[in-house]
Structures are given as structure tokens and as C-alpha cells.
C-alpha positions in Angstrom: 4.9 18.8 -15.1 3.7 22.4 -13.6 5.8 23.4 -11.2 4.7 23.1 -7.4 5.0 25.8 -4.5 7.9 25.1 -2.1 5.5 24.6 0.3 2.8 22.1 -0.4 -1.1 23.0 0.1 -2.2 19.1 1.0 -4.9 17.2 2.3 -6.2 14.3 3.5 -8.9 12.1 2.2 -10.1 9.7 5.3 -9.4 10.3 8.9 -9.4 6.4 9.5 -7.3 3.6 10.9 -4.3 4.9 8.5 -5.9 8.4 7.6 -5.1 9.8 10.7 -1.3 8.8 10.8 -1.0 10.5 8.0 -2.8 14.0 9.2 -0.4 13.8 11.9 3.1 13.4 9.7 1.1 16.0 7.1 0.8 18.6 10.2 4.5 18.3 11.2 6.4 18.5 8.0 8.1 21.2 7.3 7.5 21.1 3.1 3.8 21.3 3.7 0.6 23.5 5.1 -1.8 20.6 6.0 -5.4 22.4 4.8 -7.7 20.1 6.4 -9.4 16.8 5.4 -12.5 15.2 4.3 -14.4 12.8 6.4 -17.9 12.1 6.3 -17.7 10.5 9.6 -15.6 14.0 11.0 -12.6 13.6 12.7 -13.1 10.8 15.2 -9.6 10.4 16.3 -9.1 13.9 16.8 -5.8 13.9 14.8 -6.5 17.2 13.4 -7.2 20.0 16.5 -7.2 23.5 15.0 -7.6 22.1 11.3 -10.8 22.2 9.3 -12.3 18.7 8.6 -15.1 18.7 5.7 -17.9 16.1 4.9 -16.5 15.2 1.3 -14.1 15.9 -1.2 -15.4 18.7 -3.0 -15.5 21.0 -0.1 -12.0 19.9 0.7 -11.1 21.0 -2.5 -12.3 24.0 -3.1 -10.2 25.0 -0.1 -7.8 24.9 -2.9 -4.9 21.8 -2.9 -1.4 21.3 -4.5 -1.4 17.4 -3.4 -3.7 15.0 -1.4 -3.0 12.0 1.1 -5.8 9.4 -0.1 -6.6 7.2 2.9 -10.4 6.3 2.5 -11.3 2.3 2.2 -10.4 1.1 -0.6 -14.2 0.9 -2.3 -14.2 4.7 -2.6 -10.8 5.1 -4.2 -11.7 5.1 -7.6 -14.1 8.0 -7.6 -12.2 9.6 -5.4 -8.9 9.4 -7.1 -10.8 10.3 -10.4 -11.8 13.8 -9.0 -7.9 14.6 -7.5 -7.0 13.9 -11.2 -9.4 15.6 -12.8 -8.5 18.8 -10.0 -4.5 18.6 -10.8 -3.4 17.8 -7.4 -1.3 15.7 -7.1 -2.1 12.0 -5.0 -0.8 9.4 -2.9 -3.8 6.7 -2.5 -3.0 4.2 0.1 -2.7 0.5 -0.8 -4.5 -1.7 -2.4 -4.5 0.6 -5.2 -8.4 -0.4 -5.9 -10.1 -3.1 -4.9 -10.0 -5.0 -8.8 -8.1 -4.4 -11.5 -11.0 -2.7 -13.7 -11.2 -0.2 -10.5 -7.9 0.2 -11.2 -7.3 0.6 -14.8 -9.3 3.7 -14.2 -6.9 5.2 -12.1 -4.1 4.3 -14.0 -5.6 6.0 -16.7 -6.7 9.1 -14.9 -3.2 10.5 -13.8 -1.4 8.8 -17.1 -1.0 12.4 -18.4 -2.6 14.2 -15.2 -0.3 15.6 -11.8 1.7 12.9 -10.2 0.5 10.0 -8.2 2.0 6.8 -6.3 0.8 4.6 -4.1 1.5 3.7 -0.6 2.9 0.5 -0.2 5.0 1.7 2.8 7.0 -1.2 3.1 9.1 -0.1 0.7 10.3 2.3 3.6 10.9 -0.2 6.1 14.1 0.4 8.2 14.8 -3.5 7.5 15.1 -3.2 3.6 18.7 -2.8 3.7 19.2 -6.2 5.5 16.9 -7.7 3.8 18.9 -6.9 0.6 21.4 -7.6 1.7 20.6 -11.1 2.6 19.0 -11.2 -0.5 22.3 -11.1 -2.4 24.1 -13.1 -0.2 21.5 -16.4 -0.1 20.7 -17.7 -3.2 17.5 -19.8 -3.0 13.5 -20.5 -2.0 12.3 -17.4 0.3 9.4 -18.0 2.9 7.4 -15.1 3.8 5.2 -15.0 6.6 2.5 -11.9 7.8 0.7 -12.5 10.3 -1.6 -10.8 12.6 -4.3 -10.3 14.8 -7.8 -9.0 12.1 -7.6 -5.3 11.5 -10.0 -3.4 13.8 -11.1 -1.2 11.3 -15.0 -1.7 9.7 -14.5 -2.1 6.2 -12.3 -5.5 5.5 -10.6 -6.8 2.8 -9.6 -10.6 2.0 -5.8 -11.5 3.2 -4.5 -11.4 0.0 -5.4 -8.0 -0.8 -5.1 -6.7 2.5 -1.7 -8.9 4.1 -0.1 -10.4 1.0 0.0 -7.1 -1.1 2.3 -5.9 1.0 5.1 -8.7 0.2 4.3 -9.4 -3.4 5.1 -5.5 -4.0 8.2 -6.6 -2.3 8.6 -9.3 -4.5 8.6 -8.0 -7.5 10.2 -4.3 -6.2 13.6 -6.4 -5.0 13.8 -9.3 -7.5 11.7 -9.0 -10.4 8.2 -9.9 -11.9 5.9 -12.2 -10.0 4.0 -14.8 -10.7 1.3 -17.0 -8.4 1.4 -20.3 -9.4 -0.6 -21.9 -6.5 -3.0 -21.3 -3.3 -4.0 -23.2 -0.9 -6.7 -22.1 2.8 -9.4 -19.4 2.5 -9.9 -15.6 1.7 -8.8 -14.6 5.2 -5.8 -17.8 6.2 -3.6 -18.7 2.9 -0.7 -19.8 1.9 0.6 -19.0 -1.9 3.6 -19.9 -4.0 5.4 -19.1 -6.9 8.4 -17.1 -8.2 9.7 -13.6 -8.3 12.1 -12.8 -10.9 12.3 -16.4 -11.5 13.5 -17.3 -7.7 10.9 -19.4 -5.5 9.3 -17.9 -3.1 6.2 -19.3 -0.6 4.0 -16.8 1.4 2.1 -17.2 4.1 -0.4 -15.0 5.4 -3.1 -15.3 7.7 -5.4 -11.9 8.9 -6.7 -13.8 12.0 -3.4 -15.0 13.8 -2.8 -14.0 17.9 0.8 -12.5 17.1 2.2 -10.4 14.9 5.0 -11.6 12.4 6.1 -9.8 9.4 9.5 -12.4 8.8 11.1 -13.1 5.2 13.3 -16.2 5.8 16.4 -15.8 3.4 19.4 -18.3 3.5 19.7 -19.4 7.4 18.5 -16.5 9.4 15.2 -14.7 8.8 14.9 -11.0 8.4 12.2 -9.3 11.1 10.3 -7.0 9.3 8.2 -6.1 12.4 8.4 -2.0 13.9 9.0 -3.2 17.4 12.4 -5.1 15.9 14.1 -2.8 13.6 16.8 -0.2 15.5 15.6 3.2 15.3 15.2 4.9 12.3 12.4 7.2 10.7 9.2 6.3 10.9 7.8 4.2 7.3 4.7 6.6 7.0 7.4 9.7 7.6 9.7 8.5 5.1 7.4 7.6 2.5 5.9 11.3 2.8 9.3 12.7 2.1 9.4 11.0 -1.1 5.7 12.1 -1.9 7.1 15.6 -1.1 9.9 14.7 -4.0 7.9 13.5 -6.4 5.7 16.8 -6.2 8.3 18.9 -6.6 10.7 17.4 -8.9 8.6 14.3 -10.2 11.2 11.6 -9.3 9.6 8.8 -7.5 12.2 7.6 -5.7 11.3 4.4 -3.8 7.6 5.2 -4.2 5.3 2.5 -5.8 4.0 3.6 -9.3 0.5 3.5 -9.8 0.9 1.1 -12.7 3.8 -1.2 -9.6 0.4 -1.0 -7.6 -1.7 -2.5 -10.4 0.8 -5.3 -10.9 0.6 -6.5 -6.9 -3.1 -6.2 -6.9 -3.0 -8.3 -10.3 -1.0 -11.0 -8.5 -3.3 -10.6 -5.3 -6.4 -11.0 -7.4 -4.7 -14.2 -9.4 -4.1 -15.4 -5.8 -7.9 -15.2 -5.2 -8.6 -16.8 -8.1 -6.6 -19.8 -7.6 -8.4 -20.5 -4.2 -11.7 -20.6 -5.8 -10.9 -22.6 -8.4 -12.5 -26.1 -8.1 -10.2 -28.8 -7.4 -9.9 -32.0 -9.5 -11.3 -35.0 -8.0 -10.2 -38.1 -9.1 -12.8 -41.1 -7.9 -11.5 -44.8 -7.6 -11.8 -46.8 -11.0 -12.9 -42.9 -12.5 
């Protein structure tokens, strides 16, 4: 690994829904000089005054980058992830990884011997993790999961498996081991899906269209409230997760960042998930 300036030349790649959070934790920390972003749509939220904003990658990088903040939808993550390779910078792509496993395969691929890369399932940063280990080791046991929440307002959509469920089968597999869908039941947007991680039961429920907001594991007797609004203050997930981005460009250890090849694995169980609800059911007739 090629050793990175103390201070990192970065930039962003989509001033969206989640882009623009990450401009404005880019602009403020210390280890970095935020260079601008690319946006084809220009910078909408105004999250970055003073900053140059460009209509596409290629005239963001020839501003010259050390790392890059991926944040465009998912659909354009593949080429775009393939040209921060191919440049040597360095690249945190936003979750899902890709939106299939093909997509994503290819990225895999492109930084296997490239600049370092992870992706950002920010959960992992969640001010509840250490209660939720905790509880973990202390209740042996089935797990229910539940995300829910109102549909994203943003205008590209994914299903809730790859969109909601991601999230918590990272988790899954992050805290307790490999997972593996064994069943689904509702539609692409409302599901429930079960299975185990690491060999321990777990049922997840997720549903993109719900009127409140819950983000709850329920382990042993009390559940564990995953939700901003109920943790006690601590840094901010995004904020954390860019300090071990910071890490991994200087030093290459990923701390608690997803790998690109932990990313494949959730979008492979997310995918499964999918398949599962399509598949037909067996009808058995009377007499048949």
C-alpha cells in the first residue's frame, strides 16, 4: 500500500439524500481537504458553499484525489467504483455495495490488488452496538429484528431487502457469524425473513412503507433501540465511520469498516431473500 498524505485530498461522488451528509462531515474533519464533488444534478442541498461541484467523475478527478466518498444510487456504482480503482484513490461506496452480485463481483475485483476500499454499512457505528453485544452474550436464543419506516424520499428506490434488511443481515453475520436465509414471506417492499446467523435463529422484519420508525433487535427479555433519537449522545454514525475510512487510508486497517467482499456477502443474503419471495409456492389440491 503507497503511503497517503497526512492530510487527505477527498471527494464526493453524489450530493444526494446521503451524499450530502457526507460533504458536510468531509468539510469539517480535520484529516482531510474536501476538493469538491461530482453531481450531475449540481449541488441541490447546498451542502458544499465555497467548494467546487462538477458534472461527473472525471472532472472531479482530475482535480487530483487521495480518497473518495461514493454516495451515487446504487445503479451507477459499478462504473463508478471501477474508475476510483483504476485512478488509485482510495473509496468508501455507500451500501448496497451494487445492486446484484455480478455488479458486484466487479468491484470486488477492481480494488482486490488496487487502493483501499470499504463499504458503508454505518450501522456498524451505532452508539447502541455495545448494548446490543452485550445482550447478545448474555441471552442465548431466537433474535427478532424489526426496521421499519416511513418509504425513503429519495427518487431512485430499492426493494426492502436491499435497501432495509441489508442493514441487519450485515449485523448478523458482523456480531454472530455467517448467515443464511432460509425463508420469506410479503412483497419486495413489506417482508418478513428468517433463518440463522452463526447458527443462532434469528427472524427479521422489515417493511419500507411503515408510519413510524423502528430500528429494535429483541434479544432475551428487553429489546435493544437501535433508533438515533434513543441512543445517549455519542458521535454521530456517518462521523465515526469517516474516522475509520481516514484509518484505513493511512494505515490500511479497517477497523469496524465493512470489507467490500462483508458487503458482497449481505447483498448475497439480500438477493437469496428476493429470491425466496418469488419463488412459486406449492399448491397442493384436494384428492391431488
Amino acid at each position: 500500500m503507497t503511503p497517503l498524505p497526512s492530510t487527505l485530498r477527498l471527494g464526493i461522488v453524489g450530493l444526494g439524500a446521503i451524499g450530502r451528509h457526507h460533504a458536510r462531515l468531509a468539510a469539517a474533519h480535520p484529516g482531510v481537504t474536501l476538493v469538491g464533488a461530482a453531481d450531475p444534478a449540481g449541488d441541490r442541498h447546498g451542502a458544499l458553499p465555497g467548494h467546487p461541484v462538477l458534472p461527473d467523475l472525471p472532472a472531479l478527478l482530475a482535480l487530483g484525489l487521495d480518497a473518495a466518498i461514493l454516495a451515487t444510487p446504487p445503479a451507477r456504482h459499478a462504473a463508478a467504483g471501477r474508475a476510483l480503482a483504476q485512478a488509485g484513490v482510495a473509496t468508501l461506496i455507500e451500501k448496497p455495495l451494487a445492486p446484484s452480485r455480478a455488479e458486484a463481483h466487479a468491484l470486488v475485483d477492481a480494488f482486490a490488488a488496487g487502493p483501499p476500499a470499504a463499504v458503508g454499512h454505518v450501522e456498524r457505528f451505532n452508539p447502541a452496538l455495545p448494548a446490543l453485544r452485550a445482550a447478545l452474550a448474555e441471552h442465548a436464543g431466537p433474535l427478532a429484528i424489526e426496521r421499519l419506516g416511513p418509504a425513503p424520499r429519495r427518487r431512485w428506490a430499492l426493494d426492502a431487502a436491499r435497501d432495509l434488511a441489508i442493514h441487519d443481515l450485515d449485523l448478523l453475520a458482523w456480531l454472530l457469524g455467517p448467515v443464511d436465509v432460509q425463508g420469506a414471506a410479503g412483497h419486495p417492499r413489506a417482508l418478513q425473513l428468517h433463518g440463522t446467523a452463526g447458527g443462532r435463529p434469528f427472524t427479521l422484519t422489515v417493511d419500507a412503507a411503515a408510519p413510524r420508525r423502528r430500528r429494535r433487535w429483541q434479544v432475551g427479555p428487553a429489546p435493544v433501540d437501535l433508533r438515533p433519537a434513543a441512543l445517549a449522545a455519542g458521535p454521530e454514525p456517518l462521523a465515526a465511520q469517516l474516522d475509520a475510512f481516514v484509518t484505513l487510508c493511512r494505515t490500511g486497517a479497517p477497523g469496524p469498516l465493512a470489507s467490500l467482499p462483508d458487503g458482497l456477502a449481505a447483498l448475497h443474503a439480500a438477493e437469496h431473500t428476493l429470491r425466496l419471495l418469488a419463488a412459486p409456492r406449492l399448491c397442493v389440491r384436494p384428492g391431488g
